[in-house]
C-alpha positions as CSV (number, residue, x, y, z in Angstrom):
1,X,225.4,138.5,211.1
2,X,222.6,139.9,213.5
3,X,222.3,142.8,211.8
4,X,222.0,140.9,207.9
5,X,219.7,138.9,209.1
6,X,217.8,142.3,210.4
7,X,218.0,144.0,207.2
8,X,216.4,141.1,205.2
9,X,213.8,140.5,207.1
10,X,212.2,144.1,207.0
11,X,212.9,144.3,203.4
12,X,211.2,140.4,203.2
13,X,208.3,142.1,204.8
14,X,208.1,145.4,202.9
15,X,208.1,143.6,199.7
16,X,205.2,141.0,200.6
17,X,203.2,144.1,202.0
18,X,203.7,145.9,198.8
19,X,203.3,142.7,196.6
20,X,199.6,142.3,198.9
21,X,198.7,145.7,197.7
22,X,200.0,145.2,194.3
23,X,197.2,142.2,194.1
24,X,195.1,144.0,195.3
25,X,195.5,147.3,192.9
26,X,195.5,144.1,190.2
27,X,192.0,142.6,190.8
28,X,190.5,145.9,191.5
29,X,191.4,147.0,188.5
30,X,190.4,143.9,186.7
31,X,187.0,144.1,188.6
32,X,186.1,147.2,186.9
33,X,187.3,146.4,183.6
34,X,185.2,143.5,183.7
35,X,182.4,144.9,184.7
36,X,182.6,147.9,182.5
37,X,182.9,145.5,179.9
38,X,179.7,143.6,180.3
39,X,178.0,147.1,181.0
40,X,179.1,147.9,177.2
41,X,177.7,145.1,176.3
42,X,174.5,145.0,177.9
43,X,173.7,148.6,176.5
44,X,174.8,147.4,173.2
45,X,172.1,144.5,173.5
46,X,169.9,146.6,174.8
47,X,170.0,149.5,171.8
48,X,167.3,152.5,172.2
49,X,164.2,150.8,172.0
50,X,161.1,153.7,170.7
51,X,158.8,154.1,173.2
52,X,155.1,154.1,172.3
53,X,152.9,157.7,171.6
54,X,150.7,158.5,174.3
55,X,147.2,157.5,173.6
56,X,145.1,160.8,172.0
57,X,142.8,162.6,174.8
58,X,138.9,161.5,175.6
59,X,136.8,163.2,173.7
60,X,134.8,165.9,175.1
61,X,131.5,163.6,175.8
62,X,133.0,160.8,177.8
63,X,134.2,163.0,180.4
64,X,133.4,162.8,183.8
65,X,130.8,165.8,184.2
66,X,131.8,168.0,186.6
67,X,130.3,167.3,190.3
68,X,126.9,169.0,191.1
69,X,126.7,172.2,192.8
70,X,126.8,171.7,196.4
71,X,123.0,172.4,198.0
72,X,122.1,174.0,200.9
73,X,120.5,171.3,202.9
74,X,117.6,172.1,205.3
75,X,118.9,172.1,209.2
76,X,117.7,168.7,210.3
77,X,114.1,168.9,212.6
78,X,115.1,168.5,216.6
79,X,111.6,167.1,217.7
80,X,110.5,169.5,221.2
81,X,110.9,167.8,223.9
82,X,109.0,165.6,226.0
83,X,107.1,167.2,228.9
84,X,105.3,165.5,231.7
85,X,102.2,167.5,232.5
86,X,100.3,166.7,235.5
87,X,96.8,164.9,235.6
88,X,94.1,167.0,235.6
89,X,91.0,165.9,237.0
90,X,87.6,167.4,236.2
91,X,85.1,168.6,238.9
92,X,82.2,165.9,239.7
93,X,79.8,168.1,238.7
94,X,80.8,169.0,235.2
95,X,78.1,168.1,232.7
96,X,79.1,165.7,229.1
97,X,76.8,166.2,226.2
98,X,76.5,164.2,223.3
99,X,75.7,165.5,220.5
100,X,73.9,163.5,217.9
101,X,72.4,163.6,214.1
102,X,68.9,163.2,214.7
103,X,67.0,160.8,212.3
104,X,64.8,162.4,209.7
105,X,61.3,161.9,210.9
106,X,59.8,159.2,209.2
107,X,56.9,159.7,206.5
108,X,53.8,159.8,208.2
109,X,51.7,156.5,207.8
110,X,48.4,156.8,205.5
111,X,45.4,155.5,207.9
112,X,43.8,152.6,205.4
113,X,40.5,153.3,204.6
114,X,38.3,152.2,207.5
115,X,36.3,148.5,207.0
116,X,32.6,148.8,205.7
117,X,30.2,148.5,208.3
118,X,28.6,144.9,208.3
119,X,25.4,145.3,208.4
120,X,23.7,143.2,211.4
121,X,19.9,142.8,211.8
122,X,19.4,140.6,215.2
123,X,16.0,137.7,215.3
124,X,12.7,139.3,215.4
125,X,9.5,137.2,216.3
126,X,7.6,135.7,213.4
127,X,4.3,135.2,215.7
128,X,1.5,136.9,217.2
129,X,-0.1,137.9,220.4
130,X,-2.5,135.0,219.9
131,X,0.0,132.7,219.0
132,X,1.9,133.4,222.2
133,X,-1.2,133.6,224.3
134,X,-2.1,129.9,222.9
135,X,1.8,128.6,223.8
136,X,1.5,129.8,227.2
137,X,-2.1,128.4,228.0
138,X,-0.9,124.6,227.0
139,X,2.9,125.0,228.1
140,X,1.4,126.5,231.6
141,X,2.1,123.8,234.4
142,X,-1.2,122.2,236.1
143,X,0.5,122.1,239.5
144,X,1.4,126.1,238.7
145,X,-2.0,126.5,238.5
146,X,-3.5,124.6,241.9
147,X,-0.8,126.3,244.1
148,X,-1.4,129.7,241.5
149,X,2.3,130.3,240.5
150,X,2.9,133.1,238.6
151,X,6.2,134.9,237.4
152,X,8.2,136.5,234.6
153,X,11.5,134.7,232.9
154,X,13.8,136.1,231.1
155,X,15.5,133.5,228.6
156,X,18.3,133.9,226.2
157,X,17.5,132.1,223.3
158,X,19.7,131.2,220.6
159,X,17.9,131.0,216.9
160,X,19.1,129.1,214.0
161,X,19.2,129.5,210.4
162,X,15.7,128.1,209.9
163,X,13.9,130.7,212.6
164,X,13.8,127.7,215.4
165,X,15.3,127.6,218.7
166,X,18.3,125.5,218.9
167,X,19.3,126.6,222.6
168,X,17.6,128.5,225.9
169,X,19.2,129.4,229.0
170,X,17.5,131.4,231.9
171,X,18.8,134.4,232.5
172,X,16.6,135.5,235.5
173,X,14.5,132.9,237.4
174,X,10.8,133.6,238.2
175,X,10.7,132.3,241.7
176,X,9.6,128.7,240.4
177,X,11.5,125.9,238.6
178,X,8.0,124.7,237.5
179,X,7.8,127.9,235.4
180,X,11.8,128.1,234.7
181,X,11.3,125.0,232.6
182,X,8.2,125.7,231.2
183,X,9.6,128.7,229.5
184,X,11.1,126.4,227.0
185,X,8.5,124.8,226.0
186,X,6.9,128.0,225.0
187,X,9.8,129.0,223.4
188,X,10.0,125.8,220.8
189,X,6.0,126.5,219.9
190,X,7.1,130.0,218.4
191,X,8.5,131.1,215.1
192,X,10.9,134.0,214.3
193,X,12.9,135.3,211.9
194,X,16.7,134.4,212.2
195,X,19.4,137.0,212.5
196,X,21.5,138.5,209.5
197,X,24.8,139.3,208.8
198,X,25.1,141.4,205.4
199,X,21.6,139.9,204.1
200,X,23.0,136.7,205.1
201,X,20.7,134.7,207.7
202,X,23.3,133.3,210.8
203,X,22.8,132.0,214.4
204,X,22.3,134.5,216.2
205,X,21.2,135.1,219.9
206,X,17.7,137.2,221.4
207,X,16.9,138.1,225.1
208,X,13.1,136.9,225.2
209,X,10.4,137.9,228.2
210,X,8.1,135.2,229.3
211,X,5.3,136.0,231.5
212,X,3.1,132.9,233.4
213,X,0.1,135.1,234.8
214,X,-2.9,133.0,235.5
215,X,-6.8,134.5,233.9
């Protein structure tokens, strides 16, 4: 019995192994079927499709133009170097000119032509000897002649338009008032000719001499 029971059992087991395999073998098999199948299929579907012609070459003018030459570029300029140089310091006795344009000389100036004279003609008397001589005797003070004063004044008389005096002044005194005022009145007796500026008659001043000299 033990040994029945020992054969079936390894023949149970064989036969389920190779029954395993045999599924196995069965839906491998079916697998690739199947899938060869729908690969049929999809290339059927599919068909041969034409591709497209490949578009014609640029013409000749819409090209890229060829790159440029290469050019020789200059080496770049390395600016020389900074150097420190020491301060230099003149001597105290050097000398700094200045040179300048000179202006041009200016034009000389033309003198104006010089003023015509003005003619002048200064008072002259317009009386005589006797017509001094008789001012003198009745301007002559009485007391003068008691205490027999005598002298010589010299008066600065201003004469007017009309040949009178309009103003005396005594320049140099006789010794005596008496006779310093008396010249005045000897003065105003006489006539004289007034002064002139370009035929014109002015004011105009005269140094006069008046002698007091007792007969």
């Amino acid at each position: 019995m033990a040994n029945i029971y020992a054969g079936g059992g390894g023949s149970r087991r064989t036969a389920v192994f190779v029954g395993i395999i045999g599924l196995h073998l069965l839906f491998y098999l079916a697998l690739v079927s199947g899938l060869a199948r729908e690969a049929m299929l999809i290339v059927q579907d599919i068909g041969i499709v034409d591709l497209p012609p490949p578009p014609p070459p640029p013409p000749d003018d819409l090209k890229e133009p060829p790159p440029p030459p290469p050019t020789d570029l200059p080496p770049p300029v390395v600016p020389p170097p900074l150097v420190d140089l020491p301060a230099f310091t003149g001597p105290t006795t050097a000398i700094t000119a200045k040179v300048t344009d000179k202006p041009p000389a200016p034009a000389p100036k033309v003198a104006p032509p010089p003023p015509r004279p003005v003619e002048i003609t200064p008072p002259s008397p317009a009386y005589n000897s006797r017509a001094l001589a008789s001012a003198l005797n009745s301007c002559y003070p009485s007391a003068s002649r008691r205490l027999n004063e005598e002298g010589r004044v010299l008066a600065v008389v201003t004469i007017g338009t009309n040949g009178r005096m309009t103003d005396i002044r005594v320049a140099q005194s006789s010794g005596f008032e008496r006779l310093d005022g008396a010249a005045e009145c000897v003065v105003r007796k006489l006539k004289f000719n007034p002064g002139k500026r370009d035929g014109q008659a002015v004011e105009a001043q005269a140094s006069l001499p008046i002698t007091f000299r007792l007969e």
